[in-house]
C-alpha positions as CSV (number, residue, x, y, z in Angstrom):
1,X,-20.3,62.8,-66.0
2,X,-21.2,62.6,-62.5
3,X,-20.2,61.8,-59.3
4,X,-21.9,60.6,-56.5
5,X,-19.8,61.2,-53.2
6,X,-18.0,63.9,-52.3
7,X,-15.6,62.4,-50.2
8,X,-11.8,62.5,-51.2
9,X,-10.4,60.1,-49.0
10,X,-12.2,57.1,-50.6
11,X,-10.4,55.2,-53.3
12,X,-11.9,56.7,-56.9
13,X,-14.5,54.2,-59.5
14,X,-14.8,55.0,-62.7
15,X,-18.4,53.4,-63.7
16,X,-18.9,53.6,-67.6
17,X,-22.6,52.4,-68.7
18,X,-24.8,53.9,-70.6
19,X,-28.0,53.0,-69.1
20,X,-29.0,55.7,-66.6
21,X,-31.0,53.5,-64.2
22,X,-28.3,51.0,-63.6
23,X,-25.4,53.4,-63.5
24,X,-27.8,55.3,-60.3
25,X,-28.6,52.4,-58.8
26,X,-24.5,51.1,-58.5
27,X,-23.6,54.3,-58.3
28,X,-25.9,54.5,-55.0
29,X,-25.0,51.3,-53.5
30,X,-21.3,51.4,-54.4
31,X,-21.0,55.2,-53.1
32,X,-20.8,54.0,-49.5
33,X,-16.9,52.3,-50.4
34,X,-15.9,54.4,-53.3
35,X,-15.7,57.8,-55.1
36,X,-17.9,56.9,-58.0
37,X,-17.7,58.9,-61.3
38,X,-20.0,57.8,-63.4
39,X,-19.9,58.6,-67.9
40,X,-22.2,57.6,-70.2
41,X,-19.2,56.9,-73.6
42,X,-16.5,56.4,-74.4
43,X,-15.7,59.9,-75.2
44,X,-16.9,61.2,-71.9
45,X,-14.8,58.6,-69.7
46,X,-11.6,59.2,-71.3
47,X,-12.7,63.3,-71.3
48,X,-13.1,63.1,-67.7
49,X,-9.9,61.1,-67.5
50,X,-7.9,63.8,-68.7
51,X,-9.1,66.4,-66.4
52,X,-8.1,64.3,-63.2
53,X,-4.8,65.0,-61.3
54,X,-5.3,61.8,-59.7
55,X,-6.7,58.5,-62.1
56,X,-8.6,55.9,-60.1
57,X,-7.8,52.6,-59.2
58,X,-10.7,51.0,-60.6
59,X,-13.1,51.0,-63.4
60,X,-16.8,49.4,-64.2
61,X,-17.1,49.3,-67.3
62,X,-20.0,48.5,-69.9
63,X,-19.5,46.7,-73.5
64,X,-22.4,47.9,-75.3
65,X,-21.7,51.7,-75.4
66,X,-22.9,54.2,-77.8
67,X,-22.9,55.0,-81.2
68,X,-22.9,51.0,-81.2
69,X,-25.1,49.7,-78.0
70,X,-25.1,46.2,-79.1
71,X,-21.6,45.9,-80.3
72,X,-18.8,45.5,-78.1
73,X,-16.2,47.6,-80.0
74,X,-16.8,50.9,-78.2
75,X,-15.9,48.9,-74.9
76,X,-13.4,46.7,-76.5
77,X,-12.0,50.4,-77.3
78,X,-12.1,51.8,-73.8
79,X,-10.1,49.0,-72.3
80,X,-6.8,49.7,-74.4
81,X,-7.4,53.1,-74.0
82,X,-7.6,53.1,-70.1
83,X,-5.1,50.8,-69.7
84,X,-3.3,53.0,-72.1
85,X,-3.4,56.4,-69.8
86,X,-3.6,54.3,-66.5
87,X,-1.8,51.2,-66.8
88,X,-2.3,50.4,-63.2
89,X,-6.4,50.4,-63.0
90,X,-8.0,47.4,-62.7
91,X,-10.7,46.6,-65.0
92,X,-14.3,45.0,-64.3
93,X,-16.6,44.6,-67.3
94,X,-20.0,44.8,-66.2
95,X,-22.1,43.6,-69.8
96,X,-25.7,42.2,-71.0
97,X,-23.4,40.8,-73.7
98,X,-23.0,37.5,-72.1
99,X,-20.7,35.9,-74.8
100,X,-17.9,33.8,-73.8
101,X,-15.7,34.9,-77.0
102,X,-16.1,38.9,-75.4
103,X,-15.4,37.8,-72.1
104,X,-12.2,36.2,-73.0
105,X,-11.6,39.0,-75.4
106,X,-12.2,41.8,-73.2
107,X,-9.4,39.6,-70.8
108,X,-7.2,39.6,-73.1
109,X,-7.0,43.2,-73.5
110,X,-6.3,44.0,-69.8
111,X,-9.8,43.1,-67.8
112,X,-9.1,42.0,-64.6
113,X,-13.0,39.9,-64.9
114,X,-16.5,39.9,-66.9
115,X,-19.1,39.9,-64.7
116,X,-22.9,39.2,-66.8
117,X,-26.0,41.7,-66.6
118,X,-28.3,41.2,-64.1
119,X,-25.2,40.9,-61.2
120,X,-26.0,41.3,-57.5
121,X,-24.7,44.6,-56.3
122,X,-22.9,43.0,-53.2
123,X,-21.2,40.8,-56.0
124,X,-19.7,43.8,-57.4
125,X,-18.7,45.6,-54.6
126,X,-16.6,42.3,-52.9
127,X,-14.8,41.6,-56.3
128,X,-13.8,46.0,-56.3
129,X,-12.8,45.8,-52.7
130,X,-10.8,42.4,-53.3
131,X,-9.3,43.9,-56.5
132,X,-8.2,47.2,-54.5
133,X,-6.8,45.1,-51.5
134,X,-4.6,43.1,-54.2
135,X,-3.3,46.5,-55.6
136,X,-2.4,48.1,-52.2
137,X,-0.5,45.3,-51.1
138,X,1.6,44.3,-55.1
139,X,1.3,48.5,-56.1
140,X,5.0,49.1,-55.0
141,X,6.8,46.1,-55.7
142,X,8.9,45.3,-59.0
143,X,9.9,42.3,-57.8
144,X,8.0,40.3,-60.7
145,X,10.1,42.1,-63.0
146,X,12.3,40.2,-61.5
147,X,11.6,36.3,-61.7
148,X,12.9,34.5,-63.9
149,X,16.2,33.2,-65.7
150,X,16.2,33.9,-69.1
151,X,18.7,35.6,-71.3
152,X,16.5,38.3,-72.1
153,X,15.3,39.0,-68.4
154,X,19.2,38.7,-67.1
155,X,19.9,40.7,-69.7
156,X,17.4,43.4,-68.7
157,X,18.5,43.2,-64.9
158,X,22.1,43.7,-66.1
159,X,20.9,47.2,-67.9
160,X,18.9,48.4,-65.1
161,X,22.3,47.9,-63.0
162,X,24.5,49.3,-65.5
163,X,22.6,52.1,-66.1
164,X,20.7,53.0,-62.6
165,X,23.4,55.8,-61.5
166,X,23.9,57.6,-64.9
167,X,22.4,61.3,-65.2
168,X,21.5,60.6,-68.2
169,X,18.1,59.8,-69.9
170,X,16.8,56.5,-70.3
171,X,14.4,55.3,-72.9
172,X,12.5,52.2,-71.8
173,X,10.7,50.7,-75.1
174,X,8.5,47.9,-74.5
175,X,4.7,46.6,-75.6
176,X,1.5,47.3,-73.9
177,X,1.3,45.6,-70.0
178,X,5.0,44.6,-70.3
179,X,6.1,46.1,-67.2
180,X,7.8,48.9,-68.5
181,X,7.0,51.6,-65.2
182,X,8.3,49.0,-63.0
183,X,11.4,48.9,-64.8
184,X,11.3,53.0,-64.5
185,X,11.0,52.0,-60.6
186,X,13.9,49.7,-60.4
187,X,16.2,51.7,-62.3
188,X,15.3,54.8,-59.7
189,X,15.5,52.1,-56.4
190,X,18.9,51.2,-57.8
191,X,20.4,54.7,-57.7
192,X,21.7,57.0,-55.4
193,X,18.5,59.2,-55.7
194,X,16.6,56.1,-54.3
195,X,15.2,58.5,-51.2
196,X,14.7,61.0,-53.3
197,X,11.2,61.7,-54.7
198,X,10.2,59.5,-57.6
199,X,7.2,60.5,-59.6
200,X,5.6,59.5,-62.9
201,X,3.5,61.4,-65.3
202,X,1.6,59.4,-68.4
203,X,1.8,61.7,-71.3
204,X,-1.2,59.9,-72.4
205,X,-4.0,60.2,-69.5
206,X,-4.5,64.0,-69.8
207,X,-5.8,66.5,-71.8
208,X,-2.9,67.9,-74.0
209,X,-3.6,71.3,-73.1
210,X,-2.6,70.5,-69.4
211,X,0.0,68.7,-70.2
212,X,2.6,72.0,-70.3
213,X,1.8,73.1,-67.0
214,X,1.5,69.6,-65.3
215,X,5.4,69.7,-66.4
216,X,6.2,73.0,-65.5
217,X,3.8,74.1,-63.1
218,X,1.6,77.6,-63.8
219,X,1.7,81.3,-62.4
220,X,-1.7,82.2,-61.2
221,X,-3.8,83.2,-63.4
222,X,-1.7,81.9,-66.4
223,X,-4.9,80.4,-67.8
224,X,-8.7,79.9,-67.2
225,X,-9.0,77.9,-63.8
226,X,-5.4,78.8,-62.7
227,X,-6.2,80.3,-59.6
228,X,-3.5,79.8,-57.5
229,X,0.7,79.5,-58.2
230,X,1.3,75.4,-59.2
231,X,5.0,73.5,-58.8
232,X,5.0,71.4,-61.9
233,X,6.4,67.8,-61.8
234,X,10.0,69.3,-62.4
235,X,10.0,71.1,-59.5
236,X,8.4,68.6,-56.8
237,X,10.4,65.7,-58.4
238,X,13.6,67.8,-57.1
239,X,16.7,65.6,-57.1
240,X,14.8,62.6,-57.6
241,X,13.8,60.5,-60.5
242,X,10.9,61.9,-63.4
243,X,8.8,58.9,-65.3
244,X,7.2,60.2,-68.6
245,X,5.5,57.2,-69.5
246,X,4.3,56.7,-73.0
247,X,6.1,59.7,-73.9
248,X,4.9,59.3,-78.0
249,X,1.9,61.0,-77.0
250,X,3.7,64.5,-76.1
251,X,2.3,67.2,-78.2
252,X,4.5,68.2,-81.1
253,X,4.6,71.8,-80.0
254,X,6.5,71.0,-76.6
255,X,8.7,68.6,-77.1
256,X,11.4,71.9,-77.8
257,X,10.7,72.4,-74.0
258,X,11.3,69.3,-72.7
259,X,14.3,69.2,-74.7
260,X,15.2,72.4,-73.6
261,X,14.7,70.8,-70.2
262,X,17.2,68.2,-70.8
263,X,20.4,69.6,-72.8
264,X,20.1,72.8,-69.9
265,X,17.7,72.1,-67.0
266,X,15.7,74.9,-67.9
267,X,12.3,75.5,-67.5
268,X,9.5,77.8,-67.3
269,X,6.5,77.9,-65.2
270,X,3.6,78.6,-67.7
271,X,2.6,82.3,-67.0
272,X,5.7,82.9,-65.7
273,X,9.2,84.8,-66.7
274,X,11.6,83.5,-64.0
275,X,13.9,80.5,-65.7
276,X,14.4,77.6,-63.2
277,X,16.4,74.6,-63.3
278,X,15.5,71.1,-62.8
279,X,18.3,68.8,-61.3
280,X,15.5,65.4,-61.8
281,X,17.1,62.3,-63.7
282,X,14.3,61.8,-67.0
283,X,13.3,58.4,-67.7
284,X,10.9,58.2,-70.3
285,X,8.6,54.8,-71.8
286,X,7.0,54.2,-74.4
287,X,5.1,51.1,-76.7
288,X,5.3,53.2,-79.9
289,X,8.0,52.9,-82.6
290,X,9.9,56.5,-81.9
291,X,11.9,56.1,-85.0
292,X,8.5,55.2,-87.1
293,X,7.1,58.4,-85.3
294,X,10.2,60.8,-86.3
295,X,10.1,59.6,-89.8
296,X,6.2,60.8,-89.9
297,X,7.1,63.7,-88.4
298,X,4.9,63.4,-85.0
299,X,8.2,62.9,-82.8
300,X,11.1,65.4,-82.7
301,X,14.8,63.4,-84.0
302,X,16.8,65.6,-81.7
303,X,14.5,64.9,-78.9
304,X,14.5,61.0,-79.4
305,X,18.1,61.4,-79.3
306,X,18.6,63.1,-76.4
307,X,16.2,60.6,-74.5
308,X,17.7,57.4,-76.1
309,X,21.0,57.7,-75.4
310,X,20.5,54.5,-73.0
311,X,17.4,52.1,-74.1
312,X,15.9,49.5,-72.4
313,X,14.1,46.7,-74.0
314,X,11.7,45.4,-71.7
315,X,10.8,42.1,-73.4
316,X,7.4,40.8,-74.3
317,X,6.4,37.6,-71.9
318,X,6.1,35.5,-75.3
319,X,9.7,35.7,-75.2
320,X,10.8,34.7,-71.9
321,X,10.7,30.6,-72.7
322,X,10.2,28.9,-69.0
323,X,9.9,32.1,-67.0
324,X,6.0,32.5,-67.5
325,X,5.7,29.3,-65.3
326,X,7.7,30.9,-62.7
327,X,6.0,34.2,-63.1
328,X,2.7,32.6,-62.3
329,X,4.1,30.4,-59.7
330,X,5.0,33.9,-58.5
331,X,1.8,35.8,-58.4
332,X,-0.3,32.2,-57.5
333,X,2.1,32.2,-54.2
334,X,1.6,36.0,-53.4
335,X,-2.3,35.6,-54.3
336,X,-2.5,32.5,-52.1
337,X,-0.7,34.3,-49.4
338,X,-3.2,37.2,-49.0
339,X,-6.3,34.9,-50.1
340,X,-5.4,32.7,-47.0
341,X,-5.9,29.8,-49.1
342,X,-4.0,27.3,-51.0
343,X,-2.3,27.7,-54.4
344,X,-4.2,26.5,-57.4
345,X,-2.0,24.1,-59.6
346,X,-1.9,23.6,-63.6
347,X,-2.9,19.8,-64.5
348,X,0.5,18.6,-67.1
349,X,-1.5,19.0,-70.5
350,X,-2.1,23.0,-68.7
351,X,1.3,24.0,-68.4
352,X,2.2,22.8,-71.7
353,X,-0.8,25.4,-73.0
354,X,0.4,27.9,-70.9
355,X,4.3,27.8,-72.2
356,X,2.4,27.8,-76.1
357,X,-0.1,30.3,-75.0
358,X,1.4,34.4,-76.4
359,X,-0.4,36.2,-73.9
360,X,-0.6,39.4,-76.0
361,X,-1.3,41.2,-73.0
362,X,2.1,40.2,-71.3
363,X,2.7,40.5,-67.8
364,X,-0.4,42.2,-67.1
365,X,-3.1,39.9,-68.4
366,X,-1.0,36.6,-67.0
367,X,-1.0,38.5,-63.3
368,X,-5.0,38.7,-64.0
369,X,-5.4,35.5,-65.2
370,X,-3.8,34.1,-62.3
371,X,-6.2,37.0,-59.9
372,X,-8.9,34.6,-61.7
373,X,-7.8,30.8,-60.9
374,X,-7.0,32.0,-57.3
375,X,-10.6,33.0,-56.5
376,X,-12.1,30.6,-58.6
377,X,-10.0,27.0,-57.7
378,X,-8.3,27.7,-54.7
379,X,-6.2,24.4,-53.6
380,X,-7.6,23.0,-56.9
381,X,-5.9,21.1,-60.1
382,X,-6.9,23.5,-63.2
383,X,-7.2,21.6,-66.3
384,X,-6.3,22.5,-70.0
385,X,-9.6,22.6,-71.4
386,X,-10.8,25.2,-68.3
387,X,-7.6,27.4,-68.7
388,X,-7.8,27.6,-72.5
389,X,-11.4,29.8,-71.4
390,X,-8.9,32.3,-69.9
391,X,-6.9,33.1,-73.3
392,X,-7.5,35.4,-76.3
393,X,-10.1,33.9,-78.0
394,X,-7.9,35.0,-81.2
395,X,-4.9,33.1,-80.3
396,X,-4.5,29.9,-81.8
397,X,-3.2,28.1,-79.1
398,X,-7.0,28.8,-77.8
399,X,-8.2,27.5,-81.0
400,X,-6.8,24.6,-80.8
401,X,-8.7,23.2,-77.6
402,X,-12.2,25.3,-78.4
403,X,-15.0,23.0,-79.3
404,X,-16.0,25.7,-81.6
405,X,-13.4,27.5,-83.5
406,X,-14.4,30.5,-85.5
407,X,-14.0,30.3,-89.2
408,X,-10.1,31.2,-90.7
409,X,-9.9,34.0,-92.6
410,X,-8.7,32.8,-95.6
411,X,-11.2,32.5,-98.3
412,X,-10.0,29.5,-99.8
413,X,-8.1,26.1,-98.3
414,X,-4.6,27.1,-97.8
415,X,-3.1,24.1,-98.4
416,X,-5.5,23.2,-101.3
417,X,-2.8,24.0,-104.5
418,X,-4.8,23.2,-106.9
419,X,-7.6,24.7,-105.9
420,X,-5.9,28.0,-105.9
421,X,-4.1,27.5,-109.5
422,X,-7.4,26.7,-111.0
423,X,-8.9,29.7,-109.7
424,X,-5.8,32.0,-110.8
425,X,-5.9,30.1,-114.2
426,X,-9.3,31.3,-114.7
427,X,-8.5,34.6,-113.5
428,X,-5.5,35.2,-116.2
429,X,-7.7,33.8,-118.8
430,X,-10.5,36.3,-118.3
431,X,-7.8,39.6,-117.3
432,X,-5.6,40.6,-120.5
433,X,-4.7,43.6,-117.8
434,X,-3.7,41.5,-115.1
435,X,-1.4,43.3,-112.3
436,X,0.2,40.6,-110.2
437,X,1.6,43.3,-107.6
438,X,-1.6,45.0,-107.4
439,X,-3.6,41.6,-106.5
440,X,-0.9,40.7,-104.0
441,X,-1.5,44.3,-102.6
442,X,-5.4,43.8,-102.5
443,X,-4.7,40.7,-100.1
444,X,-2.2,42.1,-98.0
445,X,-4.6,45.1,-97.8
446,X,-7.4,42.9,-96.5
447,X,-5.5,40.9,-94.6
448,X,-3.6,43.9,-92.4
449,X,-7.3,45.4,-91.8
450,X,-8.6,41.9,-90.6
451,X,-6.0,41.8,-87.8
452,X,-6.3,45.4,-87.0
453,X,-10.2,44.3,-86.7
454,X,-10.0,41.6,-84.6
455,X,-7.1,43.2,-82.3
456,X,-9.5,46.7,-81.8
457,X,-6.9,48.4,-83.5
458,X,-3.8,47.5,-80.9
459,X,-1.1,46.8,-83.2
460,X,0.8,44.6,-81.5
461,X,-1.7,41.8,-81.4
462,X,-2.6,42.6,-85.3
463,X,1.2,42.0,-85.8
464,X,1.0,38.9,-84.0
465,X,-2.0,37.8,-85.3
466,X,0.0,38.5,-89.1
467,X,3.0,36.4,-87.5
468,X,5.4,40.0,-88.4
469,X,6.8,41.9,-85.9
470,X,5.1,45.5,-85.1
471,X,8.0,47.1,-87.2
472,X,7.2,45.2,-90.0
473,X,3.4,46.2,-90.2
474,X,4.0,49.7,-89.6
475,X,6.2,49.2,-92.8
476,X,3.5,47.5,-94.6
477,X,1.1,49.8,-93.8
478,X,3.0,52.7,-95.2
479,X,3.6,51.2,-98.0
480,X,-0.2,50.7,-98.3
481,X,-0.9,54.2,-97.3
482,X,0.9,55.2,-100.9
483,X,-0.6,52.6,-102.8
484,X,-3.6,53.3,-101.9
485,X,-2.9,57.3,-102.8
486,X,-1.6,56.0,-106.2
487,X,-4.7,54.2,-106.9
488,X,-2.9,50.6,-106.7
489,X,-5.5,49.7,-104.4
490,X,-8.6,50.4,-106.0
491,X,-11.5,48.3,-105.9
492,X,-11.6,44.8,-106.8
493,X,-11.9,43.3,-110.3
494,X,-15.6,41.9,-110.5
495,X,-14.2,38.8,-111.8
496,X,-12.0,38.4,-109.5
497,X,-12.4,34.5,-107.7
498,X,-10.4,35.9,-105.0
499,X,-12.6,38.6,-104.2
């Protein structure tokens, strides 16, 4: 990991690329406008992630990273888990990989735009500066959470006003990109501690071993590097209003303390003997199942009480009928606003694609699809064919204007009956130890690790791409998880025509 300006006051780049010469030579010429941090993995970004107090506001990152260079899994990989620590950075994939099914992929999963190796340096740097300008004007505002008029977005508006002025803790459960923090900041503008401070820590984006003192602050000397006397997020948040976003990924060993923190106010500094009390109001987020995480034992049951006793569902944009058309009429109108330029419009046959579309990424990839169509046909008509390039290329809605779809996954024609009788007849015939539950468990099996393939392991889009809810497939896959250590699942019959 390196870094190639010193200077504080310029807006932090993360630049991910494993290729030396490239990541000098941007790293040089992007220098002059940006702190640039440069890593070589995976592994090394999301290390380096975890040691900053501060995340950037903008990544570059690479597809082909090691151990698999010509694979785009690893960056596939680094996306989520950015997006998962930081959901606020914007995303620029920078790859020799010039596929249109990984661009669109890569989208999907929260990229803002794929850019193709060789690109022009000056390219670069205009897109980052553009991207950053679009973030300092839109960082603050939660009035997208906002459009709409559906029952479940009235219905969320009505919660955050019911429960804005309650001292109590708030759980705000909601997938990936959803808009869950800026449902933590409407719920904190809507209450009396509204000019008081309101900060946010993500469980997720740092090391777990720092997560203790960035809650409770540190006595000097408390621990190697702990030089000086540290307030923790407690303390400075005061009166105000504390975010713990995705608050699943809390340690085991302190959730007692936080609890602690919420039945009493008191806290610790790390290092330290003197008790303090916290007066903040806790709100925390999260896209995991907390009752799937108690029952496997990775989430306390008495802390997941305390912190639920109001939830907030902040729905998925698949669910909001009609409002993803005013949502993008939203951001298109903003966009067009600070682009100077006229609105782009969606041809008829477009908008009925975009009301099928189930934008897996939610709120976050619609706001960058529409970040796309502004740049690209200002004051234009976009037609179906050319949005349908924007989606997931996994989504069937996108199948169903590709030229070239990619294979199903089943093995044999679904709707071919007979087909599949004739196969199972066979089957029978030849197995005098045939296990009908044990089959169906070898499919569901394959079928479950297909999605999870071709969703990078985000479970959410392997739900959707199963047509269950996540619930459901955490279900499934417990229930596979014991098969599989009960031998049910062992390896497939030879003879098997389903194999």
């Amino acid at each position: 990991m390196s870094d190639s300006s010193p200077a504080a006051d310029k807006p932090a780049l993360l630049l991910v690329d494993d290729d030396p010469l490239i990541a000098d030579t941007l790293g040089y010429y992007l220098g002059a406008d940006f702190q640039v941090f440069t890593a070589s993995s995976r592994g090394t970004a999301i290390e380096w992630l975890q040691g900053r107090d501060i995340p950037p506001q903008l990544a570059l990152v690479d597809l082909g990273l090691p151990p698999t260079p010509h694979r785009p899994q690893e960056g596939f990989a680094l996306i989520s888990e950015l997006l998962k620590r930081v959901p606020t950075i914007r995303i620029v994939v920078l790859s020799g990989q010039n596929d249109a099914t990984n661009a669109r992929h890569a989208r999907a999963l929260g990229a803002v735009e794929f850019i193709a190796k060789p690109a022009a340096p000056e390219r670069l740097r205009e897109l980052l500066l553009r991207l950053l300008n679009i973030e300092r004007q839109q960082a603050t505002s939660t009035d997208s959470l906002m459009v709409g008029e559906s029952l479940a977005l009235q219905k969320l508006r009505a919660q955050l006003r019911q429960y804005a002025d309650s001292p109590f803790p708030v759980l705000i459960e909601g997938e990936s990109g959803s808009g869950k923090e800026l449902a933590a900041v409407a719920l904190h503008g809507l209450s009396a501690r509204k000019e008081q401070p309101y900060l946010a820590l993500n469980c997720a984006a740092i090391a777990p071993t720092l997560v203790e003192p960035a809650l409770f602050g540190h006595a000097k000397g408390a621990f190697t590097g702990a030089t000086g006397m540290r307030a923790g997020y407690f303390e400075e948040a005061g009166e105000g209003t504390l975010l713990l976003d995705e608050i699943g990924e809390l340690p085991i060993e302190l959730q007692s303390k936080l609890l602690r923190v919420i039945e009493n106010g008191e806290y610790q500094r790390v290092g330290d003997t003197q008790s303090r009390q916290s007066r903040a109001r806790v709100i925390a987020a999260t896209n995991r199942d907390l009752k799937q995480e108690v029952r496997a034992g990775r989430f306390r049951a008495d802390l997941y009480h305390r912190l639920s006793v109001f939830t907030i569902s902040v729905p998925p944009l698949r669910e909001l009928g009609d409002d993803r058309l005013l949502l993008l009429d939203y951001f298109r109108q903003q966009l067009a606003a600070q682009f100077n330029q006229p609105p782009f419009a969606l041809s008829p046959q477009a908008e009925t694609l975009w009301l099928s579309y189930g934008f897996p990424g939610n709120v976050r990839e619609l706001r960058n699809i529409a970040i796309r169509l502004a740049t690209q046909y200002a004051g234009q008509t976009v037609p179906a064919t050319v949005l349908a390039e924007e989606f997931d290329p996994a989504d069937p809605v996108a199948l169903s204007v590709s030229d070239n779809p990619p294979a199903p996954l089943a093995f044999l024609p679904a709707d071919d009956r007979e087909t599949l009788i004739d196969n199972a007849s066979r089957h029978l015939s030849r197995n005098t130890k045939f296990d009908l539950n044990a089959n169906l468990l070898r499919w569901e099996d394959a079928y479950i690790e297909a999605a999870r393939r071709l969703a990078n392991g985000n479970i959410s889009q392997a739900a959707r791409l199963l047509g269950i809810n996540r619930t459901t497939l955490y279900n499934r896959l417990d229930t596979l998880a014991r098969e599989r250590v009960n031998g049910s699942l062992s390896n497939w019959p030879a003879d098997d025509p389903m194999r």
